[in-house]
C-alpha positions as CSV (number, residue, x, y, z in Angstrom):
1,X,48.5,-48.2,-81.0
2,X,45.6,-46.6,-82.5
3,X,46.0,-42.8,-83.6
4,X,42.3,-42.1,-85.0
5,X,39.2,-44.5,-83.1
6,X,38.9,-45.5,-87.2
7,X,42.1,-47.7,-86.6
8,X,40.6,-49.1,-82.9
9,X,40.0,-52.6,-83.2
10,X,40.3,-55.6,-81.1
11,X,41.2,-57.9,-83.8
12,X,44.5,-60.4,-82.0
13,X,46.6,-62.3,-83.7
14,X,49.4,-64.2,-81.4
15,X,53.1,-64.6,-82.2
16,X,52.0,-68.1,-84.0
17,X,50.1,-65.7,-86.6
18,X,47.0,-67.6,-84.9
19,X,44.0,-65.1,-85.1
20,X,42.6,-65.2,-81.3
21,X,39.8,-62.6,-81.3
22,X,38.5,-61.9,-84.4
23,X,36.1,-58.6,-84.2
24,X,32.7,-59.0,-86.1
25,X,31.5,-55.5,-85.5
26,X,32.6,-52.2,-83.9
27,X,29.9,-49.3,-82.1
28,X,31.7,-45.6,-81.0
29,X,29.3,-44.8,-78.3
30,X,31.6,-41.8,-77.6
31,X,34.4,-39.3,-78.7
32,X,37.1,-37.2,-77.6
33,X,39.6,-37.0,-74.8
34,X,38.0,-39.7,-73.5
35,X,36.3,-42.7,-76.4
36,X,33.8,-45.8,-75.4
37,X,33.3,-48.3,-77.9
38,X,31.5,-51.3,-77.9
39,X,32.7,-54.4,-79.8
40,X,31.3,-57.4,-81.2
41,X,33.7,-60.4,-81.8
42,X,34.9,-64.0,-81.2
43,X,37.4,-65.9,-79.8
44,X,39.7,-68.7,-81.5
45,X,39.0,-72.3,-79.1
46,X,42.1,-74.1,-79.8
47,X,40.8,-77.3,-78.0
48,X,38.0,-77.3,-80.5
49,X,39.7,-76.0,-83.6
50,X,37.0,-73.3,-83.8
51,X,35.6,-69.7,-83.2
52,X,33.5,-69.6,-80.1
53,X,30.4,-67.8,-79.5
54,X,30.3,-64.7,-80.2
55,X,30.5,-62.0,-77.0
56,X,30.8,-58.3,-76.2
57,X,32.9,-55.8,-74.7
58,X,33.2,-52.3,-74.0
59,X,36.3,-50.9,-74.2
60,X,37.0,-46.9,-72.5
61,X,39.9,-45.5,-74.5
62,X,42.0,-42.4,-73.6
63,X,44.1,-40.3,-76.4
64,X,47.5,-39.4,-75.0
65,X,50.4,-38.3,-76.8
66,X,48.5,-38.8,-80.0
67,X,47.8,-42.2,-79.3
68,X,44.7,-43.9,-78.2
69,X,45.2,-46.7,-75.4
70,X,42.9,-48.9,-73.4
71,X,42.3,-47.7,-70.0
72,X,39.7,-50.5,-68.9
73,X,37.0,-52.7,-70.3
74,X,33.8,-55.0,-69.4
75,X,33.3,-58.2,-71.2
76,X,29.5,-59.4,-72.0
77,X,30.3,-63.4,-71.7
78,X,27.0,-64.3,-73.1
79,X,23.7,-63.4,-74.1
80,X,21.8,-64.3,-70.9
81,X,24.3,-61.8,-69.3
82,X,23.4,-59.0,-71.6
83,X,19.8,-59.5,-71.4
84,X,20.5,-59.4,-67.7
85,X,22.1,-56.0,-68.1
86,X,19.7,-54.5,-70.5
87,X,16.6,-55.7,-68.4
88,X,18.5,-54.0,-65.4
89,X,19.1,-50.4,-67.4
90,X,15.1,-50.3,-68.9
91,X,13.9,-50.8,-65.5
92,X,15.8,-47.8,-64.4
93,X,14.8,-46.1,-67.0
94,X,10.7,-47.1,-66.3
95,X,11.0,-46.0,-62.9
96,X,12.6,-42.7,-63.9
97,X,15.4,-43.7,-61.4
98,X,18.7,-43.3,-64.6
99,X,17.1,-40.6,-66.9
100,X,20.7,-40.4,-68.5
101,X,20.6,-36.9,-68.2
102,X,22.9,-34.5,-66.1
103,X,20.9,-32.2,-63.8
């Protein structure tokens, strides 16, 4: 477990010492109590002998006891799927319908 969101990372390695998910970049969209961060990374294809596409994820962290753990995540599976999500947000945000900010 993680005690500062500096030492967060998804980076796996199995029992095997196999690296599985290998992270390629880290975002802290938030802090505190309460920490979101968005990763970048890859995952190890043992029937192919190689590191897949790359995907995201974000990742809700809660501090307790001094200790940061996951308390739930969303996995981006692909790019069409992100696009999907962005194009989703920015027409909300056209519209006015999600300004983002608390009223």
């Amino acid at each position: 477990m993680a005690s500062t969101i500096d030492e967060i990372t998804i980076d796996y390695t199995d029992e095997d010492g196999q690296q599985i998910i290998k992270q390629l970049d880290k975002q802290v969209l938030s802090k505190g109590a309460w920490t979101t961060i968005m990763f970048l990374f890859v995952e190890w294809d043992r029937r192919k002998g190689a590191w897949g596409a790359p995907k995201a994820r974000i990742d809700r962290f809660q501090k307790k006891n001094g200790e940061y753990r996951s308390q739930s995540k969303f996995k981006f599976t692909s790019a069409k799927q992100a696009k999907q999500i962005m194009d989703v947000f920015q027409g909300w945000m056209d519209s006015g319908a999600f300004t983002g900010e608390e009223e």
